[in-house]
C-alpha positions in Angstrom: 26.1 13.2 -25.7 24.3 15.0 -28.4 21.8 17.6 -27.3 20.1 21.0 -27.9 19.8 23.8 -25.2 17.0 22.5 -22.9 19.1 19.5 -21.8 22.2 21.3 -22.1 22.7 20.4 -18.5 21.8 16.7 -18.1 25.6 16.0 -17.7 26.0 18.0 -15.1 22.5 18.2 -13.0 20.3 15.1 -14.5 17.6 15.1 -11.8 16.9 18.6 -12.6 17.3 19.8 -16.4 14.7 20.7 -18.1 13.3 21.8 -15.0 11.0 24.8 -14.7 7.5 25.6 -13.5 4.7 24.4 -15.0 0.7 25.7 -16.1 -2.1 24.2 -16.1 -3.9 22.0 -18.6 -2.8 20.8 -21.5 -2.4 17.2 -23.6 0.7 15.6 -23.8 0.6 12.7 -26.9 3.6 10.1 -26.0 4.4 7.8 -28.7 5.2 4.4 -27.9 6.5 1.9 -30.2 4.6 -1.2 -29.2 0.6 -1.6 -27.6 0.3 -2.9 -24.1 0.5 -6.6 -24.8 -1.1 -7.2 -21.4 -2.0 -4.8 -18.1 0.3 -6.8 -15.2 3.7 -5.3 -15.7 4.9 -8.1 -13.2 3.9 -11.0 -15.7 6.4 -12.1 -17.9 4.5 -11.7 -21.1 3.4 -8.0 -20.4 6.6 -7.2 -19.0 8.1 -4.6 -21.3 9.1 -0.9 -22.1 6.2 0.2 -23.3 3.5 -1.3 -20.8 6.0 0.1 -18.1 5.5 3.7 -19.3 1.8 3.8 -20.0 1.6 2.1 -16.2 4.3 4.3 -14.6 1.4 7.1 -13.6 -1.0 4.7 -12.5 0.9 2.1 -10.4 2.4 3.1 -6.8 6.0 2.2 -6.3 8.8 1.2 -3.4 11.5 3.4 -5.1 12.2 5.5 -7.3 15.5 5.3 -9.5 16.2 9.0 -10.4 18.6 9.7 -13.2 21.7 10.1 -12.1 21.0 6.2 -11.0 20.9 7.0 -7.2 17.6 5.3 -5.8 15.3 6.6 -3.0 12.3 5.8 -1.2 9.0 6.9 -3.0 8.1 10.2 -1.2 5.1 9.9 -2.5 4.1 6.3 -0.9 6.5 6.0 1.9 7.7 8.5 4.8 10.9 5.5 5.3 11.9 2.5 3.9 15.6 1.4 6.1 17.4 -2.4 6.8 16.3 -2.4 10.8 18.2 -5.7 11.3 21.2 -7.2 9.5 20.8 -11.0 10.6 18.1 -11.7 9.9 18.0 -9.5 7.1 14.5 -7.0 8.0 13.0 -4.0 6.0 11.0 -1.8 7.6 8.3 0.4 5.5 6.1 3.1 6.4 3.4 4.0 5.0 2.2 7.6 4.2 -0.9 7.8 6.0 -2.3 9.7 2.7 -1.8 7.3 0.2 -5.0 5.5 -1.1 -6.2 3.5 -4.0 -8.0 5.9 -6.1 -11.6 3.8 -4.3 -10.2 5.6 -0.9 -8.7 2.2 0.2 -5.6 2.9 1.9 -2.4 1.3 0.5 -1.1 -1.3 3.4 1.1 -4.0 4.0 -1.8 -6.6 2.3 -0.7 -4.8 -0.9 3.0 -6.0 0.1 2.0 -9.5 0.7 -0.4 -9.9 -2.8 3.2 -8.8 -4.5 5.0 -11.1 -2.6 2.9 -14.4 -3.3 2.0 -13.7 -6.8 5.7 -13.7 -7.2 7.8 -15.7 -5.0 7.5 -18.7 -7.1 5.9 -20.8 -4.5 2.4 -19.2 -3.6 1.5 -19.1 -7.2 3.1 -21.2 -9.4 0.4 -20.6 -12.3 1.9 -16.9 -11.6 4.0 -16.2 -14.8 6.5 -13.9 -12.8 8.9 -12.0 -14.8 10.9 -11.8 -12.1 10.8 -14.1 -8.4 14.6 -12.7 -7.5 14.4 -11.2 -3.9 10.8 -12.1 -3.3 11.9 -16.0 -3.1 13.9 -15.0 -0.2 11.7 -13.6 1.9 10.5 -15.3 4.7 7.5 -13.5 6.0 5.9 -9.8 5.9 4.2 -8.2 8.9 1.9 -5.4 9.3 1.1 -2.8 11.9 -0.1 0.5 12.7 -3.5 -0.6 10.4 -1.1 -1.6 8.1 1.0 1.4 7.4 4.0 -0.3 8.4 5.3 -3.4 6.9 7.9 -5.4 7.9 9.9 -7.3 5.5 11.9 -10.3 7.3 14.3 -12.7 4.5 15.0 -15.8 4.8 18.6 -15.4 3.2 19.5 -11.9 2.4 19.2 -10.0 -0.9 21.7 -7.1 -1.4 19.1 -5.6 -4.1 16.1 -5.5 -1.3 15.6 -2.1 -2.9 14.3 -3.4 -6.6 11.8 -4.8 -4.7 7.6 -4.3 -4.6 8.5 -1.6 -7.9 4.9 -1.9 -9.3 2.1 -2.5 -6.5 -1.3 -3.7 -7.2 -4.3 -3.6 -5.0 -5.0 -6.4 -3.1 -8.4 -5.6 -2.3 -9.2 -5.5 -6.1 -7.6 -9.1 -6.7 -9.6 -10.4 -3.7 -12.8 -9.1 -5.5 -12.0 -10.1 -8.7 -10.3 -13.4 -8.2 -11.0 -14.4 -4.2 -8.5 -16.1 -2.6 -7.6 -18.2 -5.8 -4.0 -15.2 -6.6 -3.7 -17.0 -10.0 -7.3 -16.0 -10.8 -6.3 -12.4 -9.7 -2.7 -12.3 -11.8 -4.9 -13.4 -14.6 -7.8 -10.7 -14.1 -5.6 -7.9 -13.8 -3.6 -8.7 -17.0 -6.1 -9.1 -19.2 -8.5 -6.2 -17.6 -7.5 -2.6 -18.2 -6.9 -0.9 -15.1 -10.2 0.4 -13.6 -8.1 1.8 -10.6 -5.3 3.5 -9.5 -2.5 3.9 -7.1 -1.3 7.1 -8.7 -1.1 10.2 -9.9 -2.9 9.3 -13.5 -5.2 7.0 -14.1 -6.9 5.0 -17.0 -9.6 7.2 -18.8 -9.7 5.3 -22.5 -8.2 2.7 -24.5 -8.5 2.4 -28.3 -6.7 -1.4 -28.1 -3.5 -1.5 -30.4 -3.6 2.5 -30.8 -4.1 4.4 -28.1 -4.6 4.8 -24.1 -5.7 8.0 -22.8 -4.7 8.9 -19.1 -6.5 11.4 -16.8 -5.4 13.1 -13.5 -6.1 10.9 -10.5 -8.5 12.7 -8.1 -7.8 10.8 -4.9 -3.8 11.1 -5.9 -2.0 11.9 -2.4 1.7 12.6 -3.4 3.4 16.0 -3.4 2.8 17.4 -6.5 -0.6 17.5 -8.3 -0.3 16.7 -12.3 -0.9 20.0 -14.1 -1.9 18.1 -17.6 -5.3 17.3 -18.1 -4.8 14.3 -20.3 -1.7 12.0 -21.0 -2.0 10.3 -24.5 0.2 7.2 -25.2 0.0 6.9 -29.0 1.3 3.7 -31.1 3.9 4.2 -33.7 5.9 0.9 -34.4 8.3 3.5 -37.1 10.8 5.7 -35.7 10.5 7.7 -38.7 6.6 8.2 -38.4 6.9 9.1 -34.9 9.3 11.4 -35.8 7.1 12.7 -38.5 4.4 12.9 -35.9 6.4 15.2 -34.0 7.0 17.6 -36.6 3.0 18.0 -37.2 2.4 18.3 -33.2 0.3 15.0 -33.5 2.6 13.7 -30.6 5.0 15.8 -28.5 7.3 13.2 -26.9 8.9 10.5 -28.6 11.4 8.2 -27.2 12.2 5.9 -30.6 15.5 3.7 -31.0 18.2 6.2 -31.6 19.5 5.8 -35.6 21.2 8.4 -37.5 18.3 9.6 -39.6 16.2 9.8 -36.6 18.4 12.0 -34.9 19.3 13.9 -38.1 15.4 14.8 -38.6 15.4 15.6 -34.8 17.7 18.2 -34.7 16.4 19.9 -37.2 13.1 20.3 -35.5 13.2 23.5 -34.2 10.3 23.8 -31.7 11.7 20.2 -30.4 14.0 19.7 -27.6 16.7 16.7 -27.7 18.7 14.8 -25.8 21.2 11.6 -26.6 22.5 9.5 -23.8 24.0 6.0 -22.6 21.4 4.5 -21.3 21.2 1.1 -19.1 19.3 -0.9 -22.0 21.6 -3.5 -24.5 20.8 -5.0 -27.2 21.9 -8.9 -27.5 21.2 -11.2 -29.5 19.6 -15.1 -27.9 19.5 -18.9 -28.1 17.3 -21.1 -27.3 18.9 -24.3 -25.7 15.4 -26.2 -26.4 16.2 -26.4 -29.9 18.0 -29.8 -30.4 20.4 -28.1 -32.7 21.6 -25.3 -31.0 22.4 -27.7 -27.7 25.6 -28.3 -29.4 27.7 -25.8 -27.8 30.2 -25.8 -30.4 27.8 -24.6 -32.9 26.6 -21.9 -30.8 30.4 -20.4 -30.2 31.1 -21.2 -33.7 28.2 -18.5 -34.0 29.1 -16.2 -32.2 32.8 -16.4 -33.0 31.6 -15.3 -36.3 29.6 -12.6 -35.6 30.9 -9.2 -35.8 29.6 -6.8 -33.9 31.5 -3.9 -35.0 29.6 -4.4 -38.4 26.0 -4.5 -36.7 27.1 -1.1 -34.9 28.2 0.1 -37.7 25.4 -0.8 -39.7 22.7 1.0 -36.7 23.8 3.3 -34.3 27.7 3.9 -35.4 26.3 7.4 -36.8 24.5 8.0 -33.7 27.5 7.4 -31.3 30.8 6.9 -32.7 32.4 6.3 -29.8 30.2 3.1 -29.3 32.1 0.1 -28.7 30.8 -3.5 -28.6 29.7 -4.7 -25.1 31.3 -6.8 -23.2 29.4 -7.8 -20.3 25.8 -9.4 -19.3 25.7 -8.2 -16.1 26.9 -4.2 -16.2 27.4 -1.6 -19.0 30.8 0.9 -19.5 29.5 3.6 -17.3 29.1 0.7 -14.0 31.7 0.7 -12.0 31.8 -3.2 -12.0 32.1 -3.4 -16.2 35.0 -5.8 -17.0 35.0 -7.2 -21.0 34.8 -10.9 -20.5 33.6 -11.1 -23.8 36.8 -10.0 -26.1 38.9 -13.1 -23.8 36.3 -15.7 -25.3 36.8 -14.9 -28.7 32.8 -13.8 -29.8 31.7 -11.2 -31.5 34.3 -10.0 -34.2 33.7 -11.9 -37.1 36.3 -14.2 -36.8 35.0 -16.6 -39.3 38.3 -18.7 -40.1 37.9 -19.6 -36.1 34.5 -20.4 -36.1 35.2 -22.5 -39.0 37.9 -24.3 -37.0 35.2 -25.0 -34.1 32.5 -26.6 -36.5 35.3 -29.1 -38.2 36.3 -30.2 -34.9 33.1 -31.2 -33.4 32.0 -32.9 -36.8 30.4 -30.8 -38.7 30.2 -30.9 -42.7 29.5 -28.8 -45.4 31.4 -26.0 -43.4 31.3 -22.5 -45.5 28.9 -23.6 -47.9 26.0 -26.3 -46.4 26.3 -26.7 -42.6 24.9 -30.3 -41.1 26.3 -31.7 -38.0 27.5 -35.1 -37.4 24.0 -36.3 -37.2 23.6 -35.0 -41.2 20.9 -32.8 -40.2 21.0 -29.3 -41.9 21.7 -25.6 -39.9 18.9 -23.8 -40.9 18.0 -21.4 -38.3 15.4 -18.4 -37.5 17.0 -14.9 -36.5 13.5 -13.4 -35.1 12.7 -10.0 -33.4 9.6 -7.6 -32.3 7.9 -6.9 -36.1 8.1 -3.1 -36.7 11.4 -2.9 -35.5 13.4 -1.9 -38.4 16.7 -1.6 -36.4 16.8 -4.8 -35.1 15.9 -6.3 -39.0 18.9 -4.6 -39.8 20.8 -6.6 -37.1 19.2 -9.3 -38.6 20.4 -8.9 -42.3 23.7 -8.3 -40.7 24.1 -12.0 -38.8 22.1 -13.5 -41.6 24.8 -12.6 -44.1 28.1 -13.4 -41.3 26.5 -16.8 -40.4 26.2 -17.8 -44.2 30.1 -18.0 -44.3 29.4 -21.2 -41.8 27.0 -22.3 -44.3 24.0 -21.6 -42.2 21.1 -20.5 -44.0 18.6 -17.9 -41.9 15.2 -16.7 -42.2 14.8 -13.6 -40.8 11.6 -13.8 -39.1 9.5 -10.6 -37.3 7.1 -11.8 -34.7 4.0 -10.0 -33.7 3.4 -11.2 -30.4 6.7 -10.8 -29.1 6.1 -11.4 -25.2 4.3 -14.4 -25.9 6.8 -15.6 -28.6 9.7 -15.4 -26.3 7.4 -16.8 -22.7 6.6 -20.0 -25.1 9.9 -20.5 -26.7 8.8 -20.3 -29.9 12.2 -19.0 -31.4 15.7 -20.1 -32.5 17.5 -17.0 -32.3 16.1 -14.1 -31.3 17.2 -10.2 -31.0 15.9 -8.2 -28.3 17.1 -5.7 -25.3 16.9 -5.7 -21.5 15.6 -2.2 -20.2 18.6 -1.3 -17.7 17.9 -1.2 -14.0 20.8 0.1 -11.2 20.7 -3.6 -9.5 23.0 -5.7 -10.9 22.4 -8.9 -8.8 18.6 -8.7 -9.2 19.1 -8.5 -12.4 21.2 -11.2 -12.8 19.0 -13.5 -10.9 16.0 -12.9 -13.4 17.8 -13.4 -16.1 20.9 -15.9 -16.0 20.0 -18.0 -13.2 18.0 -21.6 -13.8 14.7 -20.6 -12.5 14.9 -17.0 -13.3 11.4 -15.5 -14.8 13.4 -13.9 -17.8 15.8 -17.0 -18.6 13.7 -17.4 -21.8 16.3 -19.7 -23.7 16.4 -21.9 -20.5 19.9 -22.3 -19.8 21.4 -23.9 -17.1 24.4 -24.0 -15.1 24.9 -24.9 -11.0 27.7 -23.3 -10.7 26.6 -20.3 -12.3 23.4 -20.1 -10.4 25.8 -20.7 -6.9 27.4 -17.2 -7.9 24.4 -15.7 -8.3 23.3 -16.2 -4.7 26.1 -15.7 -3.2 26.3 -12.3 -5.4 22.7 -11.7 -3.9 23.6 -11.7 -0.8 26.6 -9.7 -1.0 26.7 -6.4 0.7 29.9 -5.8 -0.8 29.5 -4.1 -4.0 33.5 -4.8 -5.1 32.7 -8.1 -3.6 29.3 -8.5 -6.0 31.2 -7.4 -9.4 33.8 -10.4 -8.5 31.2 -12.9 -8.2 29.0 -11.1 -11.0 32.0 -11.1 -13.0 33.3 -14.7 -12.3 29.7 -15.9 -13.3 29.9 -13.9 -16.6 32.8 -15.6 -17.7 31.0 -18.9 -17.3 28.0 -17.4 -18.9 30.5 -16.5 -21.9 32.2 -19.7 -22.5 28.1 -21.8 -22.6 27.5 -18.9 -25.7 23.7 -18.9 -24.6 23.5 -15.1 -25.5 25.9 -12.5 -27.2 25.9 -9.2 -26.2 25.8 -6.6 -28.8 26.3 -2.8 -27.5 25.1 -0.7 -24.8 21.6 1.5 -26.4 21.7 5.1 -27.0 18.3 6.7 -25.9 17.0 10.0 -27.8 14.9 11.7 -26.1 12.8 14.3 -28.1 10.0 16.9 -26.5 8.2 19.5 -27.9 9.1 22.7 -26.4 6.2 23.4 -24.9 6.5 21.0 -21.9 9.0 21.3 -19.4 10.5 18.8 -16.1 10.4 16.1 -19.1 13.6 13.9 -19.3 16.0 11.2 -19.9 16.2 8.6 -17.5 18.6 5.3 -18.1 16.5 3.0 -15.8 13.2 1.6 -15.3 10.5 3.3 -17.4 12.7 5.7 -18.7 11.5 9.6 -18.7 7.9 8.3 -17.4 9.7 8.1 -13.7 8.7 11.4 -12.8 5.0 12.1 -14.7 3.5 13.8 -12.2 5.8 16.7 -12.9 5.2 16.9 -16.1 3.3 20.2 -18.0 3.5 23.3 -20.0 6.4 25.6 -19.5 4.8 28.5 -17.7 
């Protein structure tokens, strides 16, 4: 861990360092490294880091992950959330008799419900879910007490009950903006910026692909009051400009992809705090199986026999962490107590070219090392896409484009601007991105491995694979859920649908000035606690 004296003691008391009281007023400018690409964070083409943390003040949640990854009901929202029954498999919630949409609406079990059907995958099936894991097990959801307590009953259980109904919309708003008709609704509140809110912030400006200005939420019920008067999410696609924003006080948070000159201008900031962790997040590298070329699962381990991922880290965040080894897991990172390397036993990921080779003469290809065709004579030429602005990832990029050449496949390295959408439509070869980390390793798992899962972009398939999977999910045994998590990896591994590249480093960097600001490995990141956030009295 690299870090300077305000998070000096993150390793030992995460929840609380950088803690301190706070004053009032203030602006806090948080740069963000892509716009909002669309205002549902529960659709699959808005679903991303950045929308997450400029919605992470305004939308009510179940839980709350805290940093040292232990996860708790939402003081704020709920007075309980507990398992009343084991078979069947029922939730209770309860509702803070406070908590309101910022109209004065209370927040009840119909909000529950609208999250429910827009994303069970049966309700709304126009309903781009980024993720239906958990909610397609639930059977039916109750209300009483004028709705303050809502009762969850599944249909099969779901060990990772407590990932659920993370971002909450109001349901009263969808009914006036879309009626009964929920994909009308789903629609409405993506493309709409937010005119309500659930929490402590809420919506006061947007400036579209620059800027979104938040304000205190008047009608906000939790415990602690925000003491900023305006939150500022600012758009800097370069690390180094964001970092160069910091010096001049344009922005005073910044929470860029960790490289070596980035934390080398960092620390040498000095009215900037620090902080360099492990976080959840890993960067891997995709296929998509729709491509008629890349169905060939020889040429796709050929590919990522030859890869080398010591190289790529090497080549990005070596400097940054020097410690950091390749990844060898879809389903946990290092740090997880269910991590096993199933990666290293199949072979992928260190550059082991005269293998690779091997694989490509064997299932017919020509032209091996110089012009790759397969036994149909059609030519390898692939794209190696990723989020444009992203210079680390074009680095990754330059990397596998010069390792897969030794195959003879030629690349074209190829940023995207509308990365959700580029991804949701398929409209990729193969593509670099990351998965924000999350302390539910089943849910997970389900979103993004199994065959209907809303983040399975590349659209693989396997039954047997998607038969571990739910019987991981209904697991209460978590030794029992890294067997079957880890059994299904190894099957995962062998199809070589996507290659794990390392765990991410997050740098966190704050202007001194603001205090109860810090790293978080889940969810949205340093955004999970907002509210708190102010000038150090």
């Amino acid at each position: 861990m690299t870090v300077s004296e305000a998070f000096s003691d993150c390793s030992t008391s995460p929840n609380e360092c950088n803690g301190g009281a706070t004053g009032s007023g203030g602006t806090l400018t948080y740069a963000v490294a892509r716009p909002v690409s669309g205002w549902n964070l529960n659709d699959a083409d808005a679903n991303s880091l950045e929308t997450a943390q400029v919605l992470a003040g305004v939308l009510p949640a179940a839980f709350v992950t805290h940093p040292d990854l232990s996860t708790t009901p939402n003081p704020d929202l709920l007075e309980s959330a507990e398992q009343i029954s084991a078979a069947p498999q029922v939730i209770e919630y309860r509702i803070r008799a406070e908590a309101v949409w910022d109209d004065g609406t209370p927040i009840t079990g119909n909000d529950f419900v609208y999250a429910w059907r827009t994303q069970n995958g049966v309700d709304c099936t126009e309903c781009a879910a980024a993720s239906t894991a958990g909610y397609d097990r639930i059977a039916n959801i109750r209300s009483e007490n004028t709705g303050r307590t809502v009762t969850v009953t599944f249909a099969t259980p779901f060990a990772d009950w407590r990932s659920l109904f993370g971002t909450l919309y109001p349901s009263h708003v969808a009914l006036a903006k879309g009626g009964t008709t929920l994909a009308a609704s789903w629609k409405w509140f993506n493309d709409t910026v937010p005119t309500w809110s659930g929490g402590p912030y809420k919506v006061a400006a947007q400036v579209p692909e620059e800027s979104v200005t938040l304000v205190p939420n008047a009608r906000w019920y939790g415990r602690t009051r925000p003491a900023l008067d305006k939150m500022v999410f600012r758009v800097i696609s370069d690390p180094a400009a964001a970092v160069t924003a910091l010096r001049n006080d344009e922005v005073q948070a910044i929470y860029p992809q960790a490289t070596p000159d980035t934390l080398r201008t960092v620390e040498g900031l000095s009215e900037v705090d620090h902080v360099v962790t492990p976080g959840l997040g890993w960067e891997h590298l995709d296929v998509n199986l729709a491509n008629p070329l890349l169905a060939d699962a020889a040429l796709r381990r050929a590919i990522f026999t030859a890869i080398d991922r010591r190289a790529i880290i090497e080549k990005t965040v070596g400097g940054v962490d020097p410690d950091l080894k390749p990844l060898g897991s879809h389903n946990y990172v290092p740090s997880q107590s269910g991590y096993r390397d199933v990666v290293t036993a199949a072979g992928q990921g260190y550059g082991d070219v005269t293998t690779a080779r091997r694989l490509l003469v064997e299932a017919g290809y020509s032209g091996v090392g110089t012009s790759l065709s397969n036994a149909g004579g059609t030519r390898i030429d692939l794209r190696v896409s990723y989020a444009a602005g992203n210079d680390q990832r074009r680095q990754i990029a330059e990397v596998i484009q010069v390792q897969l050449s030794e195959l003879g496949i030629t690349t074209k390295i190829t940023p995207v601007e509308e990365f959700g959408r580029t991804i949701t439509t398929g409209d990729f070869d193969l593509i670099l991105f990351a998965w924000t980390g999350a302390p539910f390793p089943t849910a997970n798992a389900l979103q993004t491995w199994a065959s209907d899962g809303g983040g399975n972009y590349g659209g693989y398939r396997n039954p047997v694979v998607d038969d571990l999977l739910k019987q991981a999910a209904a697991e209460t045994d978590p030794d029992r859920t890294a067997v079957l998590l880890n059994q299904s990896d190894a099957l995962l591994t062998d199809d070589a649908y996507v290659l794990p590249l390392f765990q991410r480093p997050t740098l966190l960097a704050v202007n001194h000035r603001f205090v109860n600001v810090r790293d978080n490995p889940a969810g949205t990141g340093p955004l999970y606690n907002v509210a708190e956030w102010g000038l150090r009295r």
